[in-house]
N, C-alpha and C positions, 0 to 999 in steps of 0.2 A: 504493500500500500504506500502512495506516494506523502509524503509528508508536505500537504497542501498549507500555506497558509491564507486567511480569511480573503487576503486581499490577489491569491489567487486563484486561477480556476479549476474546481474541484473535474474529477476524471470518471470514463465506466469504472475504472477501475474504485475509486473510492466509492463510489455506489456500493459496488458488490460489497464492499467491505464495511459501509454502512449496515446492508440488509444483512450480512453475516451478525454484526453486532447485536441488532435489533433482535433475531434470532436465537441469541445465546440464552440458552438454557440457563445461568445461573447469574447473568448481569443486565438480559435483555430488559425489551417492552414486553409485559404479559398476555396485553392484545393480540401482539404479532407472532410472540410462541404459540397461542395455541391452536392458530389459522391451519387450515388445511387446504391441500387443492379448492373440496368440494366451499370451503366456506368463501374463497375469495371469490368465486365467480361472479357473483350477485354487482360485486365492488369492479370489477373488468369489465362487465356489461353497464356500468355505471359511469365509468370514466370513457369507456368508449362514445357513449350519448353525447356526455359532454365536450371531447373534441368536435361530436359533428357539428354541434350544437353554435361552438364556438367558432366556429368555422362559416357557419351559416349567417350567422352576426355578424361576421368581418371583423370582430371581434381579435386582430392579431397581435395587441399587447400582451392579454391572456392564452392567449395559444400556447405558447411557448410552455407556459406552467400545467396546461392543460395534456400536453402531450408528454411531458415531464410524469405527471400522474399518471397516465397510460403505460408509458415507459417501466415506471416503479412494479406494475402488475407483471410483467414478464422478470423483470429482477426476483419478486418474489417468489413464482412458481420455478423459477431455477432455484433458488436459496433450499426450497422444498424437495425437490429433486435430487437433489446433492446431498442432502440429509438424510435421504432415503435411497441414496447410492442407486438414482435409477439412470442419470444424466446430469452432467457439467453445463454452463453456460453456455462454454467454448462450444460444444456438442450443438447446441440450438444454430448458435454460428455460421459451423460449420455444414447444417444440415441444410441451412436456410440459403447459403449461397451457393451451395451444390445444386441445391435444386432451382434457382432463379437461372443460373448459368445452362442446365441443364434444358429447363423448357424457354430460353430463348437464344436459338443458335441462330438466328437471324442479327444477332448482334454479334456472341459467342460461336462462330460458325465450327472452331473446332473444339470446340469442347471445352477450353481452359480459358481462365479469366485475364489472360493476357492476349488473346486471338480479339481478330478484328475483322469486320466485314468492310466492302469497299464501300468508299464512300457514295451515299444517294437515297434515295427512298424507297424502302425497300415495300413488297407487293403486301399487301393489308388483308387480302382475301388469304393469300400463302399462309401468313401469320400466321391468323386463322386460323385455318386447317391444320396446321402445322402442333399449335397449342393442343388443341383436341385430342389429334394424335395424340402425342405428348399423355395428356393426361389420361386417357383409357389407356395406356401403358403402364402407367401407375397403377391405377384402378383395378389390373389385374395380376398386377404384382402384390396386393394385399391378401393377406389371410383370412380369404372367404369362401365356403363352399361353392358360393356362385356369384359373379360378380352381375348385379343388377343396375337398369338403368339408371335409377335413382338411388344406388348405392354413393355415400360420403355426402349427400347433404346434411348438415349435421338437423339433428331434429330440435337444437334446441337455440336456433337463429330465432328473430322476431319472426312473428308470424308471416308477416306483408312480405319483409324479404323472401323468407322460405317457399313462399307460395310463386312466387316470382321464379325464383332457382330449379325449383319441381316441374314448371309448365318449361321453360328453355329449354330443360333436358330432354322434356317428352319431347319436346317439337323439334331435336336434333335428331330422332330417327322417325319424322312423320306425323306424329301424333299432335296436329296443332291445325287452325284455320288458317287458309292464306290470305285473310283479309281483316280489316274489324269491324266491319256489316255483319257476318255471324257472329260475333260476342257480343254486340248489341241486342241480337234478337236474344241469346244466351241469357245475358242481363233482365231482360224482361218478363223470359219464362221464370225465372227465380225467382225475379218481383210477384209474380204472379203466385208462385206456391209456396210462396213468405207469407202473402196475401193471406191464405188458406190455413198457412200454422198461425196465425195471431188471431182468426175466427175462431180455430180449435179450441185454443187457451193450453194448447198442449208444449210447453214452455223446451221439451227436451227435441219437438221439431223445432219450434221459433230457433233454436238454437242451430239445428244444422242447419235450415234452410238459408238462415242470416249469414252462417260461414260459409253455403253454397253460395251466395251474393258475392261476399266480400272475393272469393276465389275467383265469381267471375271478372271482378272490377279489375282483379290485380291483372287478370289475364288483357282485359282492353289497354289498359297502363302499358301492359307490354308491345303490344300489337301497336301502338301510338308512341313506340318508341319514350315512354315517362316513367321514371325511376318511382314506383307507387307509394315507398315510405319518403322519399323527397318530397314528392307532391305534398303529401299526408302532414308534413313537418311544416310544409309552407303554410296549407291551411290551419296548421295549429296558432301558428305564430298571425294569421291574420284576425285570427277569430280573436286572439288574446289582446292585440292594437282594436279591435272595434269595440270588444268587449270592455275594454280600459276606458276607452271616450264615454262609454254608458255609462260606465260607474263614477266617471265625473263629472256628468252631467245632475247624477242622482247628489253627488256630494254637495256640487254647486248650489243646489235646490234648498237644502239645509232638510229635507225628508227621508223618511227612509224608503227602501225599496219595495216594502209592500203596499206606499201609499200609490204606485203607478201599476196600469193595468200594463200587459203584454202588447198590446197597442200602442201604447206611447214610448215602453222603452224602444219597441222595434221601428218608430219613429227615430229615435236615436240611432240606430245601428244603421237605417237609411240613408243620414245624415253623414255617420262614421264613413261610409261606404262612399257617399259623393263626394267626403276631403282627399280621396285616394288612400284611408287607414286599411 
């Protein structure tokens, strides 16, 4: 470990030797001792959000500490790994840039990180193809009685993405519309026997039929070329700028919120909506 002082810049290497500290069974943090794979994930799917998040904001004074905190989550689960002598840091590394080099020889054309392709722009579709290859190679180099289409989407992605990743794959061996006039009509028949589970009151349809919806939405998303949880994230943050204007229009008033009917607040959201909020 390098012997940094305050006034300079700390290293991975002091990292590592941070999260080893924090770690120590007899001088650490207690928090941090007794974290396990399964407990950090919740905290890695958390810091992930927030880079997008911060990103999406333009946000890039805070980025920098934001992907600092994403960073620390891979420190950790090595620190854990090493403690359970199952893999080194270096090992992550090393696997990581075997395999970047590895599925793009378009850059790396022979195989090692010092090779180089001639200079120009190379073919987009080749890529392409090329990557795919690539990775059903992989695919069936894994330890499975059978390797399926939809084997390695992990199951436990957000939903929208997943549902996204699930329908690409199908439709890389056929299984998809060539247009989005059929997932429109798709979309509709759903509506329509969504319709029919909220007449029922049978809550365990409303449920699939709403997830048959949302599945088909994700699919038009795709077919329109629209990332569905981007989309999803825009409309979060617009709803939250109109919704803000309403709630200061309510403050303004010196009333509270149940003295306005659903009319007049949505008169404000009207309003929010023609400032460009």
């Amino acid at each position: 470990m390098s012997q940094n002082k305050h006034s300079e810049q700390y290293s991975l290497d002091d990292l590592l030797y941070l999260m080893s500290r924090l770690r120590d069974p007899e001088t650490g943090c207690p928090w941090d001792i007794k974290q396990t794979f399964a407990t950090i994930v919740p905290h890695t799917l958390e810091e992930a959000y927030e880079v997008a998040d911060t990103i999406e904001r333009e946000d890039w004074p805070h980025l920098q500490g934001e992907l600092g905190d994403l960073l620390f989550q891979v420190i950790f689960y090595a620190q854990i790994a090493r403690e359970e002598q199952h893999f080194e840091f270096e090992d992550i590394i090393h696997t990581l840039v075997e395999k970047l080099i590895r599925r793009h020889p378009h850059v790396f054309p022979e195989g090692t990180l010092e090779s180089r392709r001639a200079a120009g722009e190379p073919d987009e579709a080749q890529i392409s193809s090329t990557w795919e290859a690539i990775k059903a190679e992989e695919r069936k180099d894994k330890p499975v009685a059978k390797v399926r289409v939809l084997d390695d989407i992990p199951a436990t992605l957000p939903a929208l993405n997943r549902a996204d990743k699930l329908q690409k794959r199908a439709a890389r061996v056929g299984f998809d519309w060539g247009d989005p006039l059929p997932v429109l009509d798709k979309i509709e028949e759903e509506i329509a026997e969504l319709r029919e589970a909220i007449a029922s009151g049978n809550k365990t349809e409303i449920e699939h039929e709403l997830g048959d919806l949302l599945f088909a939405q994700v699919n038009l998303a795709r077919h329109l070329k629209v990332n569905p949880e981007t989309a999803l994230r825009h409309t979060n943050q617009k709803f939250t700028r109109r919704f803000g204007f309403i709630e200061d229009q309510v403050d303004a008033s010196g009333q509270d919120w149940n003295d306005f009917s659903l009319d007049e607040l949505d008169a404000w959201w009207d309003e929010a909506k023609q400032k460009g909020l």
